[in-house]
N, CA, C and O atoms as a Maestro MAE file, in Angstrom:
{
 s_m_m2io_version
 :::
 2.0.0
}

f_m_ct {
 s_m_title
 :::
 protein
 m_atom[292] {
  # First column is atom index #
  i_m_mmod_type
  r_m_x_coord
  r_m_y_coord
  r_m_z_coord
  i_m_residue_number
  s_m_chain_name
  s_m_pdb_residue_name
  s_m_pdb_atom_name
  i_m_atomic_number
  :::
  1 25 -33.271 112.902 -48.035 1 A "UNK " " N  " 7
  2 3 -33.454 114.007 -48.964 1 A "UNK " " CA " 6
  3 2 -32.426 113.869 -50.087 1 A "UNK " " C  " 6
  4 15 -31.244 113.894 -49.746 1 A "UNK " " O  " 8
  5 25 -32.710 113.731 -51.332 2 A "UNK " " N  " 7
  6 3 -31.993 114.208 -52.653 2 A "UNK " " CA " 6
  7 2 -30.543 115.111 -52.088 2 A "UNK " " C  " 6
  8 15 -30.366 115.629 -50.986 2 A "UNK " " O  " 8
  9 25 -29.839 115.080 -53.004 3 A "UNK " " N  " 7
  10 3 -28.845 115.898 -53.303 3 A "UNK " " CA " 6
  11 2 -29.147 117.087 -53.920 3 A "UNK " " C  " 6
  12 15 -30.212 116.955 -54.525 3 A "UNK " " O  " 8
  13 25 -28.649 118.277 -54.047 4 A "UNK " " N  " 7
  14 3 -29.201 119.501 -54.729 4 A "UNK " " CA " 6
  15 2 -28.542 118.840 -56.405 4 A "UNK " " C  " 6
  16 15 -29.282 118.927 -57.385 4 A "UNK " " O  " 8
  17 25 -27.608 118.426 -56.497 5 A "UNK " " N  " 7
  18 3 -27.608 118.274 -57.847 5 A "UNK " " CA " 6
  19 2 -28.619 117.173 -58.737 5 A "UNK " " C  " 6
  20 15 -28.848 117.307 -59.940 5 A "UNK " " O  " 8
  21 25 -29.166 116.065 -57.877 6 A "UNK " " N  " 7
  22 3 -30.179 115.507 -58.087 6 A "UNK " " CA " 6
  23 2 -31.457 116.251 -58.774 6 A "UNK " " C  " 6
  24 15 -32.015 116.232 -59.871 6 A "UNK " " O  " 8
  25 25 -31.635 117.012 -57.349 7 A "UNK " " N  " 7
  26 3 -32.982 117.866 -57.619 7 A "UNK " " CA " 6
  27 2 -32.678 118.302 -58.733 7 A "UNK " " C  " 6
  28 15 -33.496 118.112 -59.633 7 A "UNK " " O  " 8
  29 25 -31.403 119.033 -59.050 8 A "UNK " " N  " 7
  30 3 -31.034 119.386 -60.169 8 A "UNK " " CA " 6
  31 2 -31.601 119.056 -61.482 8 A "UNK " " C  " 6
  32 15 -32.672 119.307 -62.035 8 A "UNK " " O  " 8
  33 25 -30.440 118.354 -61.831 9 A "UNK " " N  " 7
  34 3 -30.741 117.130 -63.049 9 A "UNK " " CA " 6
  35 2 -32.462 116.392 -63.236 9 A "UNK " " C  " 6
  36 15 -32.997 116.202 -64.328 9 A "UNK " " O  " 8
  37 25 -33.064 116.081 -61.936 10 A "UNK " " N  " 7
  38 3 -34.069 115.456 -62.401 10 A "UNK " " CA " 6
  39 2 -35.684 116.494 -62.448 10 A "UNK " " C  " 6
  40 15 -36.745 116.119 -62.948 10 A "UNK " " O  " 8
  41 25 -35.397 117.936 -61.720 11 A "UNK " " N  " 7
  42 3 -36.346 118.552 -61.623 11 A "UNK " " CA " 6
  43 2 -36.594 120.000 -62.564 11 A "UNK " " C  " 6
  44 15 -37.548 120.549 -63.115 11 A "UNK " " O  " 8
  45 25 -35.131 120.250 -62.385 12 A "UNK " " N  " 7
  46 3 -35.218 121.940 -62.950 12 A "UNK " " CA " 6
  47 2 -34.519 121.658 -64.488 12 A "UNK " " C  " 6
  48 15 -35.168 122.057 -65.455 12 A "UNK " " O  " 8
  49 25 -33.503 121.131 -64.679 13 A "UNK " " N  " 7
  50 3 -32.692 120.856 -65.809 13 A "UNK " " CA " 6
  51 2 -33.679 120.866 -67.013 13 A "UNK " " C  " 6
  52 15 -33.687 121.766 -67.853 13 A "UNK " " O  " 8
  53 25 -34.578 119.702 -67.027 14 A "UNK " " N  " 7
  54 3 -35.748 119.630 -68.105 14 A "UNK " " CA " 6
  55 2 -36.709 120.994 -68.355 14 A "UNK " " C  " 6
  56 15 -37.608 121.092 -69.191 14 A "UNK " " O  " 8
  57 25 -36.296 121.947 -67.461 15 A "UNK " " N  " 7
  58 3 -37.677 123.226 -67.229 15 A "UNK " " CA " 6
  59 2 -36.836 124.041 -68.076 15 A "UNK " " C  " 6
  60 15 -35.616 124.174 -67.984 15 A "UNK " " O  " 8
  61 25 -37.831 124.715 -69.135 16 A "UNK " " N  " 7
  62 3 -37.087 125.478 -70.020 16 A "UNK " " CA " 6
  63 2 -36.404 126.708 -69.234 16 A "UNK " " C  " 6
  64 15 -36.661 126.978 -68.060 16 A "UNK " " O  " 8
  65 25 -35.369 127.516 -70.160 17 A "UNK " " N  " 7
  66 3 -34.858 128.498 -69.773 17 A "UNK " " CA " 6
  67 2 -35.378 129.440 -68.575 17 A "UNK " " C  " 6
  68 15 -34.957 129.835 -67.488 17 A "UNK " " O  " 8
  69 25 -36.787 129.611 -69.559 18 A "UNK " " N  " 7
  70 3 -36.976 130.826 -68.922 18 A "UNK " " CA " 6
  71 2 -37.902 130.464 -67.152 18 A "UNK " " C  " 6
  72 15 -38.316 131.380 -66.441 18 A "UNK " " O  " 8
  73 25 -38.016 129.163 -66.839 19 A "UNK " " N  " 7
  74 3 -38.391 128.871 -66.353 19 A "UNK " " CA " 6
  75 2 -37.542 128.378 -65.016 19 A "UNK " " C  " 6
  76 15 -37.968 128.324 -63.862 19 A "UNK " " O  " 8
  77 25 -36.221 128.034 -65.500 20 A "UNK " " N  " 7
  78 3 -34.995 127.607 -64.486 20 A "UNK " " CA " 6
  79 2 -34.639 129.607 -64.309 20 A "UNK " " C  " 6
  80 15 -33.923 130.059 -63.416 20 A "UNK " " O  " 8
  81 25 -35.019 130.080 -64.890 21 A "UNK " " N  " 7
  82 3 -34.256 131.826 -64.722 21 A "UNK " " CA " 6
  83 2 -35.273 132.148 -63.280 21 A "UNK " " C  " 6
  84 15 -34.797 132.257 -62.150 21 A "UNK " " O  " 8
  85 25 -37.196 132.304 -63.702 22 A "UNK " " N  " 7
  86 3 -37.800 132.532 -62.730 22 A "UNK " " CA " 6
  87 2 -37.270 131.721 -61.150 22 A "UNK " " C  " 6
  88 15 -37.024 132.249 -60.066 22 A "UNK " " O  " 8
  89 25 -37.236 130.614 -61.460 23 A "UNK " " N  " 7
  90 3 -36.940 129.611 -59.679 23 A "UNK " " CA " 6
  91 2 -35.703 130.053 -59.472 23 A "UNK " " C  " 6
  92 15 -35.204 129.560 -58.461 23 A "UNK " " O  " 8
  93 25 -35.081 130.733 -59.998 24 A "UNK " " N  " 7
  94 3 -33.235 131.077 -59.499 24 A "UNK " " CA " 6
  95 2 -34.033 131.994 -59.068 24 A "UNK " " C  " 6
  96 15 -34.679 131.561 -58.114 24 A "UNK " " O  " 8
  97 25 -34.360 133.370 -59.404 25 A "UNK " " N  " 7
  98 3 -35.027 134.244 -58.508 25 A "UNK " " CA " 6
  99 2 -35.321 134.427 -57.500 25 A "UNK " " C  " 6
  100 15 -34.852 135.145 -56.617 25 A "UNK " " O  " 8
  101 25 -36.446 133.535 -57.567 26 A "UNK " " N  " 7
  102 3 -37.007 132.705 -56.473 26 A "UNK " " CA " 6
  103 2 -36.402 132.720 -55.166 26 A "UNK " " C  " 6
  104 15 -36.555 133.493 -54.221 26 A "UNK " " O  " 8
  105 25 -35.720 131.756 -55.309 27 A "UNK " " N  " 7
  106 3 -34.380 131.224 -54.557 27 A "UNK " " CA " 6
  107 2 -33.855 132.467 -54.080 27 A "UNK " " C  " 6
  108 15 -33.956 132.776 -52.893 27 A "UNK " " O  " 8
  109 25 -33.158 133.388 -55.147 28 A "UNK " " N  " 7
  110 3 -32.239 134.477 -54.684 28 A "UNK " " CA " 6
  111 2 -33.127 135.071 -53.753 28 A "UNK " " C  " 6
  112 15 -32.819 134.995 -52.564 28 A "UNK " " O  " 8
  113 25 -34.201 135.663 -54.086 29 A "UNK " " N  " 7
  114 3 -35.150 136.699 -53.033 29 A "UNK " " CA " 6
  115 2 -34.968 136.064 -51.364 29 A "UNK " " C  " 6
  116 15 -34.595 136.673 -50.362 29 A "UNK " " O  " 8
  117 25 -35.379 134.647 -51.513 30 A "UNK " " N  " 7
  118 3 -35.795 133.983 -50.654 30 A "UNK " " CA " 6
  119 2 -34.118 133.964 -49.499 30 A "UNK " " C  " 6
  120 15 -33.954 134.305 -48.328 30 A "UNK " " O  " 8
  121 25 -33.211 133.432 -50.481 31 A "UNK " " N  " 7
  122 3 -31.701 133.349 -49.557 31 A "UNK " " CA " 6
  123 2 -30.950 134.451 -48.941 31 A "UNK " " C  " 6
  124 15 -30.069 134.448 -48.081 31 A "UNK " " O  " 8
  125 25 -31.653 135.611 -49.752 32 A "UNK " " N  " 7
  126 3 -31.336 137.394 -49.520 32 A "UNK " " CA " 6
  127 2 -32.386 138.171 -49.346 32 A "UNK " " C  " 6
  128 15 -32.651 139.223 -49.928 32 A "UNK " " O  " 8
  129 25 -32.947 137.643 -48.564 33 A "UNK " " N  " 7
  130 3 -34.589 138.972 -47.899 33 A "UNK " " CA " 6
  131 2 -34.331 140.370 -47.820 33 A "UNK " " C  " 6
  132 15 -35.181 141.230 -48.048 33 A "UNK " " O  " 8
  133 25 -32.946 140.626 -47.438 34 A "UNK " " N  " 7
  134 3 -32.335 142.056 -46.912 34 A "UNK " " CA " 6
  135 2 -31.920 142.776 -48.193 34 A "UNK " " C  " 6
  136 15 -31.767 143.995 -48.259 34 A "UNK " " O  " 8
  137 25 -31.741 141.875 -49.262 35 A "UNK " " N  " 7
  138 3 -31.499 143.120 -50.410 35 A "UNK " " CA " 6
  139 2 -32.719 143.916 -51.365 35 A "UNK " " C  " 6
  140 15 -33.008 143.288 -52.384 35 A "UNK " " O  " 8
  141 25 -33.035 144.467 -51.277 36 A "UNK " " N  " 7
  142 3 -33.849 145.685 -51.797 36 A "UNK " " CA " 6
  143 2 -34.226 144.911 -53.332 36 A "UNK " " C  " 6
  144 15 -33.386 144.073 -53.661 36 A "UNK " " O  " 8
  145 25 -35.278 145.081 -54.204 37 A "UNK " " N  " 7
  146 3 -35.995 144.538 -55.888 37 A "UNK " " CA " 6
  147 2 -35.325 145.364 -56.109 37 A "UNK " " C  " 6
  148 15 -35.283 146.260 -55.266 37 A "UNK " " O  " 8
  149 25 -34.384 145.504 -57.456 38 A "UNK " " N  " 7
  150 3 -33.955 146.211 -57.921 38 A "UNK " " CA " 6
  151 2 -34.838 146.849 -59.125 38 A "UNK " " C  " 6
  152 15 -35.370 145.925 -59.741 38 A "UNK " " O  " 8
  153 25 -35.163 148.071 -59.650 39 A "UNK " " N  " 7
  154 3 -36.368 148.544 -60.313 39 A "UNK " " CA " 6
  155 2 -35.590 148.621 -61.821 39 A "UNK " " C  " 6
  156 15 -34.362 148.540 -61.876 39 A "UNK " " O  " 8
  157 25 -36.372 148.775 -62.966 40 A "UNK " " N  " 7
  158 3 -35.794 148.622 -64.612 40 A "UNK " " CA " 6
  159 2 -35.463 150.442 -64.103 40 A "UNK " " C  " 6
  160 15 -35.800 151.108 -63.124 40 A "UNK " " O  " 8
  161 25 -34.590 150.749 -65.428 41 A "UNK " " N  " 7
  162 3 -34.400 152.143 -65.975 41 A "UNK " " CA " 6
  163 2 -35.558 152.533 -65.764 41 A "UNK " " C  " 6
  164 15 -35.785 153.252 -64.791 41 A "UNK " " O  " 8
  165 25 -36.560 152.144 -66.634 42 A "UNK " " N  " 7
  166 3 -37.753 152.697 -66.545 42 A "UNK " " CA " 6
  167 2 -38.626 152.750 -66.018 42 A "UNK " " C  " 6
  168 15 -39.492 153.373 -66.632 42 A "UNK " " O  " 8
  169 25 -39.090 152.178 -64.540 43 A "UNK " " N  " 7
  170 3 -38.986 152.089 -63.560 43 A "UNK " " CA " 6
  171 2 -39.191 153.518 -62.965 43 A "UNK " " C  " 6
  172 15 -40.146 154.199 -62.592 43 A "UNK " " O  " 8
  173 25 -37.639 153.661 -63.069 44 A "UNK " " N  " 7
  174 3 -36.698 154.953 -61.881 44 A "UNK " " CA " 6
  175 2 -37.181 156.146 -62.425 44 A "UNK " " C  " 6
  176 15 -37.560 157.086 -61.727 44 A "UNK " " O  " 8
  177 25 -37.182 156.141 -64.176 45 A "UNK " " N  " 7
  178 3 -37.494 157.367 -64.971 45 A "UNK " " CA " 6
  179 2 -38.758 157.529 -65.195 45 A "UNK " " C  " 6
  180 15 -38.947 158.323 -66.117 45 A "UNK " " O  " 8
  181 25 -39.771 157.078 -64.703 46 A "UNK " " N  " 7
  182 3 -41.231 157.125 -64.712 46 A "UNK " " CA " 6
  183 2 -41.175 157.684 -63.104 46 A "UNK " " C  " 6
  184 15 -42.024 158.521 -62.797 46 A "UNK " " O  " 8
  185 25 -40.408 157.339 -62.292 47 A "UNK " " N  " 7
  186 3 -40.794 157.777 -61.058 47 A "UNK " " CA " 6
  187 2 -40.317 159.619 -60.744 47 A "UNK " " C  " 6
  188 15 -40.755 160.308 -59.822 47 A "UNK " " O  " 8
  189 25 -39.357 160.041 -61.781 48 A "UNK " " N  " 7
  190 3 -39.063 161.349 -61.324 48 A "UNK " " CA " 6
  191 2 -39.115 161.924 -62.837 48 A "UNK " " C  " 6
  192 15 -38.116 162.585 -63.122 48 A "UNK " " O  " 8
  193 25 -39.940 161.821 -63.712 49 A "UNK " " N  " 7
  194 3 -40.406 162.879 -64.460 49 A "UNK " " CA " 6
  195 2 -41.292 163.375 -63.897 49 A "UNK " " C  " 6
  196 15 -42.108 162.905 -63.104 49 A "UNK " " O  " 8
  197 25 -41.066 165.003 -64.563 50 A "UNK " " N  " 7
  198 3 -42.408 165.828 -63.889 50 A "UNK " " CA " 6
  199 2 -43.734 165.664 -64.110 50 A "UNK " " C  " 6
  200 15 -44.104 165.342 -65.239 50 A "UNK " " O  " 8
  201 25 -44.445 165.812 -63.314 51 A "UNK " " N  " 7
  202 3 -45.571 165.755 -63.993 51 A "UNK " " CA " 6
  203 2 -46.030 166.010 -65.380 51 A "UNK " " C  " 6
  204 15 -45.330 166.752 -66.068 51 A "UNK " " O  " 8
  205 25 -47.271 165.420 -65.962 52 A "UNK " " N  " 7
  206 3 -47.394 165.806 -67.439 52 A "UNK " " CA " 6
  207 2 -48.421 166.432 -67.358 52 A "UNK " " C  " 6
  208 15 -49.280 166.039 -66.568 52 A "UNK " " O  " 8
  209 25 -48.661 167.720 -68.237 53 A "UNK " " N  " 7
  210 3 -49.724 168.760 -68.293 53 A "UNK " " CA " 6
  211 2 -49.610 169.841 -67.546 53 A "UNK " " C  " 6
  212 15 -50.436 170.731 -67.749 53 A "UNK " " O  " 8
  213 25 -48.749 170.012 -66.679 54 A "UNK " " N  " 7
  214 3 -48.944 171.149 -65.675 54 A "UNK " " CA " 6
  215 2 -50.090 172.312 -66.442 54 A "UNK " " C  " 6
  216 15 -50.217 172.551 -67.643 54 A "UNK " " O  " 8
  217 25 -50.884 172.942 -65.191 55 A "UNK " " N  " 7
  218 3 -52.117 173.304 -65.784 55 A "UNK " " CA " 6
  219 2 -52.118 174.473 -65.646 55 A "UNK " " C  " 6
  220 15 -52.822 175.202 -66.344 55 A "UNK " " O  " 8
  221 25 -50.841 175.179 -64.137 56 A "UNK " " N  " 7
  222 3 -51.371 176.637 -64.718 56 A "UNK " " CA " 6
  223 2 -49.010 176.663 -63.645 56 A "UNK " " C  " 6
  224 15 -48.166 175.975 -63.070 56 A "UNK " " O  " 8
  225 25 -49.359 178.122 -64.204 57 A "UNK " " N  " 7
  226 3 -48.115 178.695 -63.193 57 A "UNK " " CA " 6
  227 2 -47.987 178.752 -61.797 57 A "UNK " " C  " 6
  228 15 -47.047 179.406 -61.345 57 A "UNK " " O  " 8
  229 25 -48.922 178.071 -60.871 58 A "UNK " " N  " 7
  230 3 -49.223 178.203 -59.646 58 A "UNK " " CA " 6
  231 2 -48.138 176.430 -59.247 58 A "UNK " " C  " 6
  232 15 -47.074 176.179 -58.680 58 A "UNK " " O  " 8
  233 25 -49.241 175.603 -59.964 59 A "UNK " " N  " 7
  234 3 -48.586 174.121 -59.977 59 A "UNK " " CA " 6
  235 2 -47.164 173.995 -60.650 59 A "UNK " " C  " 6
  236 15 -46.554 172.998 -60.265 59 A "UNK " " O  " 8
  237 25 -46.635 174.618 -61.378 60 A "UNK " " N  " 7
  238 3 -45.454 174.831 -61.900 60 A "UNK " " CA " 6
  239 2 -44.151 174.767 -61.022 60 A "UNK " " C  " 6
  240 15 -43.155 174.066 -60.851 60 A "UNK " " O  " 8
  241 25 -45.028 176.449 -60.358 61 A "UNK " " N  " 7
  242 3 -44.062 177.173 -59.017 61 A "UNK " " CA " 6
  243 2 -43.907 175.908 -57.620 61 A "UNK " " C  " 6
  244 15 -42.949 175.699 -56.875 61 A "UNK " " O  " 8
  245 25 -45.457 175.149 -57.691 62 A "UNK " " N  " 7
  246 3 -45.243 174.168 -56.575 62 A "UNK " " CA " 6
  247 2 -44.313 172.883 -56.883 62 A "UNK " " C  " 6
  248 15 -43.515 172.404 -56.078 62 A "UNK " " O  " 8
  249 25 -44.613 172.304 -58.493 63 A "UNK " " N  " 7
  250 3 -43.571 171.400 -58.561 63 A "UNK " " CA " 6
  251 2 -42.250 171.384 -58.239 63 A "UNK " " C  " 6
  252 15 -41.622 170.429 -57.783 63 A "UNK " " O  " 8
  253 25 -41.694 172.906 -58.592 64 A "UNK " " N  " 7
  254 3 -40.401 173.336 -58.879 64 A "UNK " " CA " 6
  255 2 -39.529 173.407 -56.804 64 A "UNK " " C  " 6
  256 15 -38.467 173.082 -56.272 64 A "UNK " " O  " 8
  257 25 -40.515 173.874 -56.493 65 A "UNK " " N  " 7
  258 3 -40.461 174.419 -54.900 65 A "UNK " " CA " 6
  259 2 -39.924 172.818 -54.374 65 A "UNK " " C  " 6
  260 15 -38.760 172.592 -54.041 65 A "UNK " " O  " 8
  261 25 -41.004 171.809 -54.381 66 A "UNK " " N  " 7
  262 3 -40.657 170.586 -53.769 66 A "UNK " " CA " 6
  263 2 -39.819 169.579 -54.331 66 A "UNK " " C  " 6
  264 15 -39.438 168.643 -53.630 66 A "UNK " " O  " 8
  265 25 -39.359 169.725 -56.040 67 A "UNK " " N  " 7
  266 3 -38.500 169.141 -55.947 67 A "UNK " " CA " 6
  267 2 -36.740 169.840 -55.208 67 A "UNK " " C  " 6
  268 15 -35.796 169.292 -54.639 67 A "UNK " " O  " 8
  269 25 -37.102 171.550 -55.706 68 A "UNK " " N  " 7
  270 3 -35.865 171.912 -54.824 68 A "UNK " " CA " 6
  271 2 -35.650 171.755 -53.273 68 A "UNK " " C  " 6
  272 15 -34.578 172.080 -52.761 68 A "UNK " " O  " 8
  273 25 -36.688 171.253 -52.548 69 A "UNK " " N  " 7
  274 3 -36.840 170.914 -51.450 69 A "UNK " " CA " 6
  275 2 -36.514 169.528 -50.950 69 A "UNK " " C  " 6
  276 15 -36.374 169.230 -49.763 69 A "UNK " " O  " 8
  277 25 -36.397 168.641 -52.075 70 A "UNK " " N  " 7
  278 3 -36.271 167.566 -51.962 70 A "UNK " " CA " 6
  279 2 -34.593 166.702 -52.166 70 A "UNK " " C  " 6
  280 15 -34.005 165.622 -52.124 70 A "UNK " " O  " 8
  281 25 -34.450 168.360 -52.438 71 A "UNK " " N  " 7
  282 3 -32.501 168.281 -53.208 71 A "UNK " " CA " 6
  283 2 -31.970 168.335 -51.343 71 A "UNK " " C  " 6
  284 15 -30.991 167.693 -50.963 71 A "UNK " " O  " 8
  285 25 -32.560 168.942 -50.672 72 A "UNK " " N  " 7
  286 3 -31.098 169.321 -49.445 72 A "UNK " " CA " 6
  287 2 -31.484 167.959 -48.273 72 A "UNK " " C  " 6
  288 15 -30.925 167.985 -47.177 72 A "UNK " " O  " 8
  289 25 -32.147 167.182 -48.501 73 A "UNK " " N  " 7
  290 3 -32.447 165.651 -47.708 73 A "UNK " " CA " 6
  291 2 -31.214 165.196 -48.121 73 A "UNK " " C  " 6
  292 15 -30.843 164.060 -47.823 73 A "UNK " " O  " 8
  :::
 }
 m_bond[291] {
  # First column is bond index #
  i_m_from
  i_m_to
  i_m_order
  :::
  1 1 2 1
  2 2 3 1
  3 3 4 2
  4 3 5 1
  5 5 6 1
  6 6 7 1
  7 7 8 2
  8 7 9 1
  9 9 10 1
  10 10 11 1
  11 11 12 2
  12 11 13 1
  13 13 14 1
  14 14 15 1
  15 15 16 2
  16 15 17 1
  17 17 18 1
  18 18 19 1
  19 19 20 2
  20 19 21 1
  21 21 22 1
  22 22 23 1
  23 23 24 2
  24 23 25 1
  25 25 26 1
  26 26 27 1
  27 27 28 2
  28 27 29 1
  29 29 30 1
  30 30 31 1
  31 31 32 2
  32 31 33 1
  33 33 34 1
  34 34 35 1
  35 35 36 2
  36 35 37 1
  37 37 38 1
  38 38 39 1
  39 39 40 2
  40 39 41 1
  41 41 42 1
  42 42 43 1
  43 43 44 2
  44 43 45 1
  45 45 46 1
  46 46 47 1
  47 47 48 2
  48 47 49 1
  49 49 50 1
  50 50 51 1
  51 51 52 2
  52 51 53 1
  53 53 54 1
  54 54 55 1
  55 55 56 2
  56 55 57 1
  57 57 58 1
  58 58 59 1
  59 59 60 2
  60 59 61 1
  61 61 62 1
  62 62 63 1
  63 63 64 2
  64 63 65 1
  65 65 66 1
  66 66 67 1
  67 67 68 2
  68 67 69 1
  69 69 70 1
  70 70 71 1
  71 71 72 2
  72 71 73 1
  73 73 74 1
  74 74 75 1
  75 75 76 2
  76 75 77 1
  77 77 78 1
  78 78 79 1
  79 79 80 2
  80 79 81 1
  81 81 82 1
  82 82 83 1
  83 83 84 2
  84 83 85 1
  85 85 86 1
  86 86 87 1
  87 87 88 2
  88 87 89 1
  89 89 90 1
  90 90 91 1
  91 91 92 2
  92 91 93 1
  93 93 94 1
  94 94 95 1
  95 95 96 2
  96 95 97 1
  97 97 98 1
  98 98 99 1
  99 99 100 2
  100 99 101 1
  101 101 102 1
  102 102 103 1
  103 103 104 2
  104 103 105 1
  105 105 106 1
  106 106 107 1
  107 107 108 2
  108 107 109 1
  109 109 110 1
  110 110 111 1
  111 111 112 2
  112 111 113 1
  113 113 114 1
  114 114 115 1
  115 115 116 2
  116 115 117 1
  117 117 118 1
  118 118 119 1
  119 119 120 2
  120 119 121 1
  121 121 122 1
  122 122 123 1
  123 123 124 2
  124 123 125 1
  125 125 126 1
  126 126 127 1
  127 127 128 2
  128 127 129 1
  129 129 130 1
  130 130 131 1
  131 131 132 2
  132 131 133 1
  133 133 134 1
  134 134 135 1
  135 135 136 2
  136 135 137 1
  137 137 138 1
  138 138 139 1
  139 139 140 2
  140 139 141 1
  141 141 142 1
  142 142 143 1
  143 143 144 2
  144 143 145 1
  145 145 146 1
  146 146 147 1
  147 147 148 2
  148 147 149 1
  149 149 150 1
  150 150 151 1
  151 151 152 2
  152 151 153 1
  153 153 154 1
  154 154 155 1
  155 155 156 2
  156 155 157 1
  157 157 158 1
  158 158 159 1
  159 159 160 2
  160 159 161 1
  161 161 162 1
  162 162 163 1
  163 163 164 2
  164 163 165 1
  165 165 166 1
  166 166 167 1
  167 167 168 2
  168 167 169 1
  169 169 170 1
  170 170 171 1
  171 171 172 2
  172 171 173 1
  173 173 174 1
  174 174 175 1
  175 175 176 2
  176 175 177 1
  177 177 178 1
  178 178 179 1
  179 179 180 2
  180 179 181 1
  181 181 182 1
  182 182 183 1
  183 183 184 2
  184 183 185 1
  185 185 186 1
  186 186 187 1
  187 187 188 2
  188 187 189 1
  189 189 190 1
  190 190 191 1
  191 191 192 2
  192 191 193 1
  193 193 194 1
  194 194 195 1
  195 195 196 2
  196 195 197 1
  197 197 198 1
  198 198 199 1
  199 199 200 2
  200 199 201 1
  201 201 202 1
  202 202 203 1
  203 203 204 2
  204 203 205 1
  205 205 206 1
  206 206 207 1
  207 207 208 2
  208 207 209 1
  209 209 210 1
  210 210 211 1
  211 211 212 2
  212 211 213 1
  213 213 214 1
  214 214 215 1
  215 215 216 2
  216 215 217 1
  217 217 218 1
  218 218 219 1
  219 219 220 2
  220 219 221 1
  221 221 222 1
  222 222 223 1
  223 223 224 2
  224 223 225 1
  225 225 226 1
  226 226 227 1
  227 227 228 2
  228 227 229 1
  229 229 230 1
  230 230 231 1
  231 231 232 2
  232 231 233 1
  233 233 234 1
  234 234 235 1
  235 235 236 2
  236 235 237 1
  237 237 238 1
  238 238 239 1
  239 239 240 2
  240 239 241 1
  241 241 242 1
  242 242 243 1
  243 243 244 2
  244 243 245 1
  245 245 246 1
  246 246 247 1
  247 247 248 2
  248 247 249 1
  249 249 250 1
  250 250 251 1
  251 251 252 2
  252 251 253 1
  253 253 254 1
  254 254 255 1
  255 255 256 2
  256 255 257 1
  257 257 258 1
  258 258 259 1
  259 259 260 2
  260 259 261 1
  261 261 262 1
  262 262 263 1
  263 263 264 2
  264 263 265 1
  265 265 266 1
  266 266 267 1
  267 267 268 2
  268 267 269 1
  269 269 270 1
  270 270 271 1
  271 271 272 2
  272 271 273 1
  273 273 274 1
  274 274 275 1
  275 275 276 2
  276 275 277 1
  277 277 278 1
  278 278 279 1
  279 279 280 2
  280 279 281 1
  281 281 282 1
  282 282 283 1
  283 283 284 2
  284 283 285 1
  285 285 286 1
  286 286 287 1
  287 287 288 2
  288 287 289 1
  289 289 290 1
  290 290 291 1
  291 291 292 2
  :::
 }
}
């Protein structure tokens, strides 16, 4: 088997940037299974805005209820 710097130089080196960035990835996911995808900003802030449109004061009162419900976990 090659040397990793072999593989190096003769496989990944020539692969453009953005292409040696994806296989480091790769790699990382693969050498660290146990660490969690880390999500963009936007991502996180798409996941806890409120809903859009709320339609009457009933759904309002329910949004409001479960996120304060969701504060004492």
């Amino acid at each position: 088997m090659p040397s990793v710097e072999t593989i190096y130089n003769e496989a990944i080196r020539p692969l453009p940037p953005s292409d040696q960035l994806r296989l480091a990835e790769i790699i990382m996911k693969r050498a660290r299974p146990d660490r969690t995808e880390k999500k963009s900003i936007l991502e996180i802030l798409e996941n806890i805005r409120p809903p859009k449109n709320p339609r009457s004061a009933a759904e309002i009162d329910e949004y409001l209820r479960v996120e304060r419900d969701s504060w004492d976990d």
